[in-house]
VOPAGU-2260 file (C-alpha; in pm, 1 decimal, decimal comma):
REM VOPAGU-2260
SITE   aa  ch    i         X         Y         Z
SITE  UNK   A    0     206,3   -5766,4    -844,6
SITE  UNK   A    1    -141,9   -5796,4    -683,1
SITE  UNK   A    2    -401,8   -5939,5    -823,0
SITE  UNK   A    3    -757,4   -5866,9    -756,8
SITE  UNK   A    4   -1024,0   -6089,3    -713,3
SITE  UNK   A    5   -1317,8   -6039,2    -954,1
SITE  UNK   A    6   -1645,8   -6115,5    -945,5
SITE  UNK   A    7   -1748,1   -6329,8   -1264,6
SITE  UNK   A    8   -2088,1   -6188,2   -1416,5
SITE  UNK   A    9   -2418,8   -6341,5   -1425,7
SITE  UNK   A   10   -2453,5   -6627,5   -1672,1
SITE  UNK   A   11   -2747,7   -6644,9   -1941,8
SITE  UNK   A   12   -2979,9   -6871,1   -1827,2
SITE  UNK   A   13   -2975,7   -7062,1   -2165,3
SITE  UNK   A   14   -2674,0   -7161,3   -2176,7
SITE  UNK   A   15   -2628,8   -7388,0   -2442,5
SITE  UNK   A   16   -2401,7   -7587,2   -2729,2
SITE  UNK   A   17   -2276,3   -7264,1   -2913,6
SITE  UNK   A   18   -2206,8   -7110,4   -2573,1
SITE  UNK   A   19   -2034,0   -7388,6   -2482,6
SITE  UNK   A   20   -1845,2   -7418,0   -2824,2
SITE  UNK   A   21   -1688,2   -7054,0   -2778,1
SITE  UNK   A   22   -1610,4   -7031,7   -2476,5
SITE  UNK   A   23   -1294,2   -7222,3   -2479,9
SITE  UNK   A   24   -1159,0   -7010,4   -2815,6
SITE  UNK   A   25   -1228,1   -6722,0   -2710,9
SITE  UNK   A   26   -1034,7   -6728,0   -2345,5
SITE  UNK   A   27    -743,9   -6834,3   -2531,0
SITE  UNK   A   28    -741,3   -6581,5   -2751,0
SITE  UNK   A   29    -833,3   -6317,1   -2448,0
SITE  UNK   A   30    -560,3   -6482,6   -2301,3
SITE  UNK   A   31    -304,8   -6435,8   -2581,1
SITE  UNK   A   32    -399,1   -6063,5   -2649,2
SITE  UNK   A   33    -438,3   -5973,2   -2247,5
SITE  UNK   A   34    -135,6   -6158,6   -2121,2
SITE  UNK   A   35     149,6   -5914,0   -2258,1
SITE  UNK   A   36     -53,2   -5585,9   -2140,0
SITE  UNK   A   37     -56,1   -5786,3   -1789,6
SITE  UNK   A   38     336,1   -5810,0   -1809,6
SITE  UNK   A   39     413,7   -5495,1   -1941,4
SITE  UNK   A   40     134,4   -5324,3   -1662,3
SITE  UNK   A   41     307,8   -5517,0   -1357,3
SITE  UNK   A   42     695,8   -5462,9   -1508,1
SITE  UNK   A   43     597,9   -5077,8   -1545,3
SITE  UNK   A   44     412,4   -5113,3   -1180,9
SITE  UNK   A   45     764,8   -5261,0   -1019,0
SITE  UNK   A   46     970,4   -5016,8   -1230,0
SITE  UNK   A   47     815,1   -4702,8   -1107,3
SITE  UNK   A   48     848,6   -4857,0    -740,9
SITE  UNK   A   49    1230,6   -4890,2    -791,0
SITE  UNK   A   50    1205,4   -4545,1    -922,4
SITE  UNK   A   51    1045,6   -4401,6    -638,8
SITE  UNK   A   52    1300,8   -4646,5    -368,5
SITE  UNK   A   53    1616,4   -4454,0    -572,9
SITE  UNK   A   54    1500,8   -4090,7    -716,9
SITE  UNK   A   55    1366,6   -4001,9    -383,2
SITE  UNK   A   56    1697,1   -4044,7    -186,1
SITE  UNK   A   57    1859,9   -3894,7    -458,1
SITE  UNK   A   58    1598,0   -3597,8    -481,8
SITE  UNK   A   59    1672,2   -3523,6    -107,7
SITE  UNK   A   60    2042,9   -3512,6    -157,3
SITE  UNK   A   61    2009,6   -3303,1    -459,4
SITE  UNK   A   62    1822,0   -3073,6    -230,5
SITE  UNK   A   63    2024,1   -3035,1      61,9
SITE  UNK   A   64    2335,8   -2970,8    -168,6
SITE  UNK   A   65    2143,3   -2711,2    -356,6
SITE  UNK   A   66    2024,3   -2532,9     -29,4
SITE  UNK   A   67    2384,6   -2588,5     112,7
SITE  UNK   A   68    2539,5   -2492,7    -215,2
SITE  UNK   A   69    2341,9   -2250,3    -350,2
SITE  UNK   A   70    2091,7   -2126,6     -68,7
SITE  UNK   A   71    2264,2   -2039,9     218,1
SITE  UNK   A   72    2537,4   -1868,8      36,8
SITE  UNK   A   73    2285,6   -1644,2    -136,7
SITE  UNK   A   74    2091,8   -1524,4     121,7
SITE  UNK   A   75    2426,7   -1472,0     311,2
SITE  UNK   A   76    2502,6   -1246,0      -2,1
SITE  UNK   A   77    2192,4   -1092,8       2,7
SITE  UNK   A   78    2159,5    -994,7     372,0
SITE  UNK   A   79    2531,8    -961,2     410,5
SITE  UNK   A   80    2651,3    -730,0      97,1
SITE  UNK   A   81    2288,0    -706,0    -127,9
SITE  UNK   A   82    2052,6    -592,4     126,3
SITE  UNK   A   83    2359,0    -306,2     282,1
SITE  UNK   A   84    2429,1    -191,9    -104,9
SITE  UNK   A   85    2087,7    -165,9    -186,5
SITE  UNK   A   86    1993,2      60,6     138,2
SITE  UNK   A   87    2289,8     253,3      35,3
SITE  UNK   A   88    2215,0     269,5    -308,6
SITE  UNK   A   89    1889,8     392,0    -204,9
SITE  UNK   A   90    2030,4     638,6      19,2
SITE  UNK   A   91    2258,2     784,1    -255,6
SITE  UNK   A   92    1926,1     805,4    -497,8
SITE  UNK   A   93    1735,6     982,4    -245,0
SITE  UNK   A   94    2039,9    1213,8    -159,9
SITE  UNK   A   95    2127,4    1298,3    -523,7
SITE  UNK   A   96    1712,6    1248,3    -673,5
SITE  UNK   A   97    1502,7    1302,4    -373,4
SITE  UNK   A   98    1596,3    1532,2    -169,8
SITE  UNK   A   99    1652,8    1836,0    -354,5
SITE  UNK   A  100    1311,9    1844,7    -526,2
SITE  UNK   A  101    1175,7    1804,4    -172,9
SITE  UNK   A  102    1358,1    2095,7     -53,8
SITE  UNK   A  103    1313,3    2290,8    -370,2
SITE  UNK   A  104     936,9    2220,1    -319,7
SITE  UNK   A  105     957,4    2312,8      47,7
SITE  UNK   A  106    1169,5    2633,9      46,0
SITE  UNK   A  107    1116,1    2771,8    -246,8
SITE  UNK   A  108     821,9    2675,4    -439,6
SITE  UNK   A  109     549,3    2659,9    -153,8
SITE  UNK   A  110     673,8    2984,4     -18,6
SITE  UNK   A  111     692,3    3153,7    -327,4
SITE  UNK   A  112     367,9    3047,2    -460,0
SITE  UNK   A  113     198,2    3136,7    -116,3
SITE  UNK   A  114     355,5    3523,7     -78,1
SITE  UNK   A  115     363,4    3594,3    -430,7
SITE  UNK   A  116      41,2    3465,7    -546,0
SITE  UNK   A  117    -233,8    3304,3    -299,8
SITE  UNK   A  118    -166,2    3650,6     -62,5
SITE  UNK   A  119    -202,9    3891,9    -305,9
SITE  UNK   A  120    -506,8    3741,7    -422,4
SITE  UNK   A  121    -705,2    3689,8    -112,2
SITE  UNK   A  122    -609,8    4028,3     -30,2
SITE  UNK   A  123    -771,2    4145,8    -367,0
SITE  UNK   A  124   -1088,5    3906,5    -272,2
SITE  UNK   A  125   -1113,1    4053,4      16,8
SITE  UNK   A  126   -1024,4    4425,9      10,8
SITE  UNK   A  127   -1146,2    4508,4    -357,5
SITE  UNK   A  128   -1382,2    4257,0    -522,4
SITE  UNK   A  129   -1590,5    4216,9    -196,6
SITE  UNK   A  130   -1725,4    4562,3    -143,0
SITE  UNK   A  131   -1694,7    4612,2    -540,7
SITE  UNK   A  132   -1991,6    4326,7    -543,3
SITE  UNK   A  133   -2170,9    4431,7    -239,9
SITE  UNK   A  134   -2241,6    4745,1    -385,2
SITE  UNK   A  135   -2361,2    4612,5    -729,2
SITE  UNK   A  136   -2557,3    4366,1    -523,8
SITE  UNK   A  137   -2768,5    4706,8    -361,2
SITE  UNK   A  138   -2777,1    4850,0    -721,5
SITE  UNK   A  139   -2982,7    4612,3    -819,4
SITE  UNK   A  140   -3175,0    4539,9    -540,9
SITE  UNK   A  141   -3249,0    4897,1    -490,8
SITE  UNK   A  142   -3289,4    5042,2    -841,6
SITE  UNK   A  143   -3300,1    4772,3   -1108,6
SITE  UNK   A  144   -3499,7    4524,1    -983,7
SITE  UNK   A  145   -3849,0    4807,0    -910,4
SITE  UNK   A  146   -3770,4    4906,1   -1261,3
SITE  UNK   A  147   -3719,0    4556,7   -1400,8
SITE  UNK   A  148   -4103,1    4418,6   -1224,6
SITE  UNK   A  149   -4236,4    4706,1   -1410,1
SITE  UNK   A  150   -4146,1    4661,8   -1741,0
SITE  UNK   A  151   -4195,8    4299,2   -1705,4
SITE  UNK   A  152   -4591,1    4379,9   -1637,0
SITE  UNK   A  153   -4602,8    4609,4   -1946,0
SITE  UNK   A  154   -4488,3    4400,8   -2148,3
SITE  UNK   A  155   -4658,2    4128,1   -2033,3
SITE  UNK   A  156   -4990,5    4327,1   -2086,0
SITE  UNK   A  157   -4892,7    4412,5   -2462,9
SITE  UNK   A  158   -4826,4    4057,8   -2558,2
SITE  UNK   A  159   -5164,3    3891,1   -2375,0
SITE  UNK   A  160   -5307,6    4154,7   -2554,0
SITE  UNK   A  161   -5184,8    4103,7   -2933,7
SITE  UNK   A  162   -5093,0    3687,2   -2918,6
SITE  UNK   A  163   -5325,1    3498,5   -2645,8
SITE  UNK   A  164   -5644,9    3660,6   -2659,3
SITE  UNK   A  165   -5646,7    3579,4   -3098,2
SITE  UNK   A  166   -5512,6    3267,0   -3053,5
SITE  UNK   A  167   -5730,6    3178,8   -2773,5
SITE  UNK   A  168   -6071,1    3303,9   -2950,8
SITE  UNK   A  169   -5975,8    3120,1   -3259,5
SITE  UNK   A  170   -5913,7    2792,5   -3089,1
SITE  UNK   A  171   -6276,5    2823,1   -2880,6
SITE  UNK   A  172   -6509,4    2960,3   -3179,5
SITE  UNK   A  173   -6337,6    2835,9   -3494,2
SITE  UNK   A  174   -6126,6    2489,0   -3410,8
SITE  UNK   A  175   -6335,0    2305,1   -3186,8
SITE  UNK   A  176   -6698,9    2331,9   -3338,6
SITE  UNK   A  177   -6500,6    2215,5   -3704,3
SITE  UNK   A  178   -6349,5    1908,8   -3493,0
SITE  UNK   A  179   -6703,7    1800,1   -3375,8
SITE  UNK   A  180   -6852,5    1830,9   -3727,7
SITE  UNK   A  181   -6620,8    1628,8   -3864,4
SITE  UNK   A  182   -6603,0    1352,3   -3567,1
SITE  UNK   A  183   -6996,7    1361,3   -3626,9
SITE  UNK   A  184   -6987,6    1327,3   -4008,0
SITE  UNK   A  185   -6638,6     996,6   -3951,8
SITE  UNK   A  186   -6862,9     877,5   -3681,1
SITE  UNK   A  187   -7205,4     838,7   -3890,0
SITE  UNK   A  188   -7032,0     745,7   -4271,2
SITE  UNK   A  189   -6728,2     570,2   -4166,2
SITE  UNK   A  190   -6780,1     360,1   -3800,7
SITE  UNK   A  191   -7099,4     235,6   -3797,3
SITE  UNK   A  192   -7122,0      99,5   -4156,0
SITE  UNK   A  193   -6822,8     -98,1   -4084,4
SITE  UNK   A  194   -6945,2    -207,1   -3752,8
SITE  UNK   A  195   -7252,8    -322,3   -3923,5
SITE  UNK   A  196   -6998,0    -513,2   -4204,5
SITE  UNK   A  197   -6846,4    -646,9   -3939,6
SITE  UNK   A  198   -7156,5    -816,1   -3703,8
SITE  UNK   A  199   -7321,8    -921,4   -3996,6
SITE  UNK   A  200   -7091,1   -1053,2   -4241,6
SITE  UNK   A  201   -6740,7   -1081,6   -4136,4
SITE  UNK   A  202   -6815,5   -1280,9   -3818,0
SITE  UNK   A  203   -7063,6   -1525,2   -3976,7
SITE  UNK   A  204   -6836,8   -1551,3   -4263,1
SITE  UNK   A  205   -6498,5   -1652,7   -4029,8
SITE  UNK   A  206   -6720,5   -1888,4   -3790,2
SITE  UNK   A  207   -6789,0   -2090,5   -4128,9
SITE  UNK   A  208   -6469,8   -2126,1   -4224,6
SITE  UNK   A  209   -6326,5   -2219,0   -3859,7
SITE  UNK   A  210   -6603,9   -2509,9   -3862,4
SITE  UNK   A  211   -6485,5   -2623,8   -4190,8
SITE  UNK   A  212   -6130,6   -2583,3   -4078,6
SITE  UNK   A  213   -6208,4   -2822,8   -3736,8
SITE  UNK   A  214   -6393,1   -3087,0   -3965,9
SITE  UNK   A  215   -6100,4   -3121,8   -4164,0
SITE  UNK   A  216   -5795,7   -3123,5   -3891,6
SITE  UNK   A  217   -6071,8   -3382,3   -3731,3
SITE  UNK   A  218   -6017,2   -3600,0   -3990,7
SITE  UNK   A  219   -5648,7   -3554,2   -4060,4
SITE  UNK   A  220   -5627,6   -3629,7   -3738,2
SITE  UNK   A  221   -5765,6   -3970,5   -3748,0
SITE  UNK   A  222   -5578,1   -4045,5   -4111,4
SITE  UNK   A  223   -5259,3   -3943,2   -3897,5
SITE  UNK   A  224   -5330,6   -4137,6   -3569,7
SITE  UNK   A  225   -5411,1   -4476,1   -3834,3
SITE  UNK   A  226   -5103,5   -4426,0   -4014,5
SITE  UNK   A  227   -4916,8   -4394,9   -3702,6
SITE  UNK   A  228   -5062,2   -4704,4   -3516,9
SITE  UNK   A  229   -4957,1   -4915,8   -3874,7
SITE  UNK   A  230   -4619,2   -4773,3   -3934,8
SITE  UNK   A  231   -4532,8   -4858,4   -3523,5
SITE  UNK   A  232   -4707,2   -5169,3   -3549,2
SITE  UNK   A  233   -4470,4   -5241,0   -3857,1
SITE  UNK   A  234   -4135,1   -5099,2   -3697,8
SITE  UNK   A  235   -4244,4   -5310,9   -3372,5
SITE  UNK   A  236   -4289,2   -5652,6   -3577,7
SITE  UNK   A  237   -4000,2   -5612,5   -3832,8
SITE  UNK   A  238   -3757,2   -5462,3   -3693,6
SITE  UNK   A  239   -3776,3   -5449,3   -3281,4
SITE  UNK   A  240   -3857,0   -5787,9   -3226,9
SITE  UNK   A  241   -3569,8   -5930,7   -3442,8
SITE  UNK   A  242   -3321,0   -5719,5   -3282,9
SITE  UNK   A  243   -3495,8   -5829,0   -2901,7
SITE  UNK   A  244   -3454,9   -6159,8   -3029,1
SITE  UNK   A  245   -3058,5   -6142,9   -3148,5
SITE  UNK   A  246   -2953,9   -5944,3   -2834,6
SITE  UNK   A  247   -3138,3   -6200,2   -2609,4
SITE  UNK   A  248   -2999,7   -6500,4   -2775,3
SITE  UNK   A  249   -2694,5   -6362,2   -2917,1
SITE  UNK   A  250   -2523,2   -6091,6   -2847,4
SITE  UNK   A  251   -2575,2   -6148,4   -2474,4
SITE  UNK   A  252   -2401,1   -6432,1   -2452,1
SITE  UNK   A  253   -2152,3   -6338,2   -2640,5
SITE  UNK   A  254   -2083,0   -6020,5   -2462,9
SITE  UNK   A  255   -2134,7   -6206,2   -2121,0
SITE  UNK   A  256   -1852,6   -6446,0   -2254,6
SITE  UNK   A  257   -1620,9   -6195,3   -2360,8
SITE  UNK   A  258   -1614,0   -6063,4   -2008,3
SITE  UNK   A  259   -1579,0   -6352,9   -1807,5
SITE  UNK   A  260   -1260,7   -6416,2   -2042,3
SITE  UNK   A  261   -1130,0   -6077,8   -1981,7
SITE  UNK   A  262   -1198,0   -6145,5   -1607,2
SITE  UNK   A  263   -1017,6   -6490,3   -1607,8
SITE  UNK   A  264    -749,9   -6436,0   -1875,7
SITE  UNK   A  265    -633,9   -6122,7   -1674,9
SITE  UNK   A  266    -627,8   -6317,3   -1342,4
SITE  UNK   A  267    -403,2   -6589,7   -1567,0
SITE  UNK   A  268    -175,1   -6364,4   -1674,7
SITE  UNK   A  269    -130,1   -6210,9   -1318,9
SITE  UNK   A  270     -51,1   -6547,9   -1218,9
SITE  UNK   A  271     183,3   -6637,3   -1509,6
SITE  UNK   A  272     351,3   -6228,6   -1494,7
SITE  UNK   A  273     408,8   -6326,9   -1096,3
SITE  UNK   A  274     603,5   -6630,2   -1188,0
SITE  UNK   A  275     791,8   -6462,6   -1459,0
SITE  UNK   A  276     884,6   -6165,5   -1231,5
SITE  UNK   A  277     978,5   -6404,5    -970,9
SITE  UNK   A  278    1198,7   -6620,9   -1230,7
SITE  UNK   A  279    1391,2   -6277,8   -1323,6
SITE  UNK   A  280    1428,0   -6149,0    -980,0
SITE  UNK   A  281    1583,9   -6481,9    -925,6
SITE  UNK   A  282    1794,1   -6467,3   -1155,4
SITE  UNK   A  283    1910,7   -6114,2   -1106,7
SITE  UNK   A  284    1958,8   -6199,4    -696,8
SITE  UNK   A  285    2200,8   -6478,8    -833,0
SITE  UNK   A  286    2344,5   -6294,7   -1099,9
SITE  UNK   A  287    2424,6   -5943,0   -1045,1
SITE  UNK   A  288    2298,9   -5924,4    -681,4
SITE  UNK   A  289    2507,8   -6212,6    -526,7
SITE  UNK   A  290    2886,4   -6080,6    -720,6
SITE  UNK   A  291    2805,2   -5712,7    -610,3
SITE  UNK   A  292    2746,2   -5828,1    -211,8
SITE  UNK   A  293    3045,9   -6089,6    -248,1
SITE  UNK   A  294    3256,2   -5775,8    -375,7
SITE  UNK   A  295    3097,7   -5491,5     -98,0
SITE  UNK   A  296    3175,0   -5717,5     151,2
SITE  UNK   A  297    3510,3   -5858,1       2,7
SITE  UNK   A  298    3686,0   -5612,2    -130,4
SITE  UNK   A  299    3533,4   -5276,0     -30,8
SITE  UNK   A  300    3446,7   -5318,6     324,5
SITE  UNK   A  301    3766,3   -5396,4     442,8
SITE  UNK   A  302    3928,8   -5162,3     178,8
SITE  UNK   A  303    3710,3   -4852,7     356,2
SITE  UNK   A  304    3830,6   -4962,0     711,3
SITE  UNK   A  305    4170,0   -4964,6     618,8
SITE  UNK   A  306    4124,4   -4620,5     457,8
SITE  UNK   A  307    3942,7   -4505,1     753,6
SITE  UNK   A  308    4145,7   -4692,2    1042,9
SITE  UNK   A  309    4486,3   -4584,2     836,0
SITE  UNK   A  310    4403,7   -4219,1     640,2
SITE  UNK   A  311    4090,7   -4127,0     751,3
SITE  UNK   A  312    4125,5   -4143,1    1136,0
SITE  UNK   A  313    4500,4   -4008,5    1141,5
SITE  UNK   A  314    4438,7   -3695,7     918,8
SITE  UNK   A  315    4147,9   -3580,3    1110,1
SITE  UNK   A  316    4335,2   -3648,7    1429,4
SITE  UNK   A  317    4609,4   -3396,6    1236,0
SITE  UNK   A  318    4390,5   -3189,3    1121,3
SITE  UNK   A  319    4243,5   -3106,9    1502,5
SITE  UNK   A  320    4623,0   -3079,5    1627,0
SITE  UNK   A  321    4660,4   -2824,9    1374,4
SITE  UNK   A  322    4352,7   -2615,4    1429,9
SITE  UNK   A  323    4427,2   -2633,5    1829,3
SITE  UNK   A  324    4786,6   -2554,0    1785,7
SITE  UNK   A  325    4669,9   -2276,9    1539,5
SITE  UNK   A  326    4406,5   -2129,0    1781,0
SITE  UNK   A  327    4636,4   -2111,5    2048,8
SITE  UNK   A  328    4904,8   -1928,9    1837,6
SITE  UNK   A  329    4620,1   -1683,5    1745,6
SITE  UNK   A  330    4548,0   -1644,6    2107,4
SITE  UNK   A  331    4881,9   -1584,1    2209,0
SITE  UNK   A  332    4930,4   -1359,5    1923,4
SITE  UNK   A  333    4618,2   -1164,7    1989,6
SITE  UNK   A  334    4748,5   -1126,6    2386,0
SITE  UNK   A  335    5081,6    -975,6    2233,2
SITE  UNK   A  336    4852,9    -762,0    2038,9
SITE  UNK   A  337    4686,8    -628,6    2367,2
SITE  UNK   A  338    4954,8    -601,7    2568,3
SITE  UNK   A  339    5156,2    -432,0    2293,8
SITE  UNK   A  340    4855,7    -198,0    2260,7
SITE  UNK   A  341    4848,6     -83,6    2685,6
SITE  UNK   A  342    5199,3     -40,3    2659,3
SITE  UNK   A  343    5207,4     191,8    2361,8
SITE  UNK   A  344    4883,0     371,6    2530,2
SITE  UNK   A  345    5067,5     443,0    2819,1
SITE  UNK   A  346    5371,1     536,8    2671,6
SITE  UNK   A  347    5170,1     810,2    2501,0
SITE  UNK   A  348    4923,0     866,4    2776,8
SITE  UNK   A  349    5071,6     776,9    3092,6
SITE  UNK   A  350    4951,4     471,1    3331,6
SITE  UNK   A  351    4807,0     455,9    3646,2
SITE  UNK   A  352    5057,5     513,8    3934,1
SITE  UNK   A  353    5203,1     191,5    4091,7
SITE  UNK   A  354    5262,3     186,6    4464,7
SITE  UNK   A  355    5622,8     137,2    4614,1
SITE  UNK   A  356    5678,6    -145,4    4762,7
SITE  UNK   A  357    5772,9     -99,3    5130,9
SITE  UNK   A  358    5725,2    -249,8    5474,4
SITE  UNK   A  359    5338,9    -336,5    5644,1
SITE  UNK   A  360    5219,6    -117,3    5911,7
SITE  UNK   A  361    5046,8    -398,3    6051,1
SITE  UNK   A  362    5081,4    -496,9    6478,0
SITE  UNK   A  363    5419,7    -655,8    6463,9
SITE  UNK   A  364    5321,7    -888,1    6776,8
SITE  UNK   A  365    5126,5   -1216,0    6648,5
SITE  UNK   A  366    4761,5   -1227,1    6711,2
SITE  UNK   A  367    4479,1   -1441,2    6682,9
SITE  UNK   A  368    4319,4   -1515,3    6368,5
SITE  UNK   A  369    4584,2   -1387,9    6168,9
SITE  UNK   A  370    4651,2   -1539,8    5864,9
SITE  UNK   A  371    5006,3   -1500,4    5842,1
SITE  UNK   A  372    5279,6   -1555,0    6144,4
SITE  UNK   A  373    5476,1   -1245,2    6151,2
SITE  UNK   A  374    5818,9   -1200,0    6329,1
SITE  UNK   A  375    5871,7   -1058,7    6658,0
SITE  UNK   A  376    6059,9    -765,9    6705,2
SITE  UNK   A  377    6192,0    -833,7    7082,0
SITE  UNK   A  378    6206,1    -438,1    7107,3
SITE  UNK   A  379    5829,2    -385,7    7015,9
SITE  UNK   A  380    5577,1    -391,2    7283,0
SITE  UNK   A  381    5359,6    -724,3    7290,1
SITE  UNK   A  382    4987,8    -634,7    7071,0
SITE  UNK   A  383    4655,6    -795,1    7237,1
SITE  UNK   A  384    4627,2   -1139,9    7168,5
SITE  UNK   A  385    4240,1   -1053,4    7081,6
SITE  UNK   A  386    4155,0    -826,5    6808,5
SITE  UNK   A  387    3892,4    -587,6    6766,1
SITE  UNK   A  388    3533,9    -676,4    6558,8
SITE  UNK   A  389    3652,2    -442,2    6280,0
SITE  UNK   A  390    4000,4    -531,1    6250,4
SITE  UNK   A  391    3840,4    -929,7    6250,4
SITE  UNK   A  392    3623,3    -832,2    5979,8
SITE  UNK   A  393    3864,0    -633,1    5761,6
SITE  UNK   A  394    4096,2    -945,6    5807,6
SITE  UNK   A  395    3798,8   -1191,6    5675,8
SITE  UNK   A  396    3758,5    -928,6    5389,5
């Protein structure tokens, strides 16, 4: 439970009988509605810490038995049977699925398609309709195309002659001198009568009635501005200064009151919800805490020694007999296996050839640096009691 140490807020500097009057009432009655939301905050505070001291452990062990449990064994399955059954699987699909579209594609539709259609027709392109267009290309070029500029200038002749030349002689001697009469005649009866309407009566006319308009937004103005100045004037004195007046003297204290009761009524009922923690952890040390020690170290300690000095210890101590006594019996059966195995190979087969045993044709005489004493024929001539480098080194061999 901490509790934090809070600055009390600035006083009104007119502190005076009715401040001092409420004061007292109203940090009791902080006190009474802040001092169970103190308890319940600091039991909720030392619950979640308990919480957090018991879930956690338990969260960990939950974890390591899922990922021995659950985990492991899974992606055992998965790289151990899953993973091999799917790349067969996959196998078997592209075996049965795959593969004979690709072949079908690559044997039989790719060649048949290129030798029975592409060939034939690039050999048409370029055997048949190559020269075919060639040749139409110098027909036209040679005949059609002399005979085609002429008859374009012909006819060109003919129709400048029948359509542009009317056209053209009407637009120049009939169209245009009728558009200038009649610009003349809009220009002299229409545009400069209203341009005289307009310079002498329509702008005399609207700078009257913009003067008259000014004059009178002039003095709606000033009605407005008057009007304005009273009705603030009015809101200041009857309404603004009253409600200066109540927060200064009023509402102020009150408020500044209110806070400095939360402030101390909340450090009270830290204090009180510390004592009353302390007064229940006291009494659940003594009462539930104190029995369940006197019984762990009672009863179940030495209960769990005896099972561990007495079951515990002996059963494992079995148990590691038996797997040792079990391993060698699968070794020796394994060597019976093997040995069983060479002898039925070379039954079938045939081993290598063993040598006869028979005597050494070593020097019969004893001589130095021999390894073994040998005995002495009394008929055999006596050997050199000092051997030769390579028969020294064979012997260290």
């Amino acid at each position: 439970m901490d509790h934090g140490k809070h600055q009390p807020p600035a006083r009104y500097d007119g502190e005076g009988c009715p401040t001092t009057l409420i004061r007292i009432p109203v940090r009791i009655v902080v006190l009474v509605v802040v001092l169970p939301v103190r308890i319940i905050r600091d039991a909720l505070v030392v619950a979640a810490r308990a919480l957090d001291r018991t879930l956690r452990p338990l969260g960990r062990a939950l974890s390591w038995l899922f990922g021995t449990l659950v985990v492991i064994p899974a992606d055992w399955l998965y790289e151990s049977v899953l993973t091999p059954l799917g790349h067969a699987l996959l196998r078997l699909a592209a075996a049965i699925f795959v593969w004979p579209w690709v072949a079908l594609w690559r044997y039989v539709l790719v060649p048949g398609v290129r030798y029975g259609l592409v060939v034939p027709v690039v050999w048409l392109y370029e055997s048949v309709l190559t020269p075919a267009g060639h040749g139409l290309r110098w027909v036209y070029r040679t005949l059609l195309a002399p005979a085609g500029r002429g008859i374009r200038t012909a006819v060109g002749r003919v129709l400048t002659a029948l359509l542009v030349r009317p056209v053209t002689g009407l637009w120049r001697y009939v169209l245009v001198p009728l558009a200038l009469g009649a610009a003349w005649l809009a220009e002299h009866l229409v545009v400069r009568p209203l341009g005289w309407a307009y310079r002498e009566v329509l702008t005399p006319l609207g700078h009257g009635i913009t003067w008259l308009i000014d004059r009178l937004a002039r003095g709606i103005a000033a009605v407005g501005t008057g009007l304005w100045t009273a009705v603030v004037w009015l809101v200041s004195t009857l309404l603004v200064a009253p409600l200066r007046r109540l927060y200064r003297r009023v509402l102020a204290p009150v408020g500044q009151e209110i806070a400095a009761a939360f402030g101390v009524a909340w450090r009270v009922a830290g204090y009180i919800s510390q004592a009353v923690g302390r007064a229940v952890a006291w009494l659940a040390r003594h009462l539930v805490g104190a029995p369940v020690t006197w019984v762990y170290r009672t009863v179940c300690t030495p209960v769990g020694h005896c099972l561990r000095d007495q079951i515990w210890a002996p059963a494992k101590r079995g148990a590691v007999e038996a797997g040792r006594a079990a391993r060698s019996a699968l070794r020796s059966a394994r060597e019976t296996v093997r040995q069983a195995r060479r002898d039925a190979w070379r039954s079938l087969v045939g081993g290598p050839r063993v040598p006869e045993p028979r005597e050494p044709k070593g020097p019969l005489a004893r001589r130095l640096g021999a390894t073994q004493q040998l005995t002495t024929v009394p008929s055999a001539a006596p050997e050199p009691e000092i051997s030769s480098p390579g028969e020294r080194n064979a012997e260290r061999g």
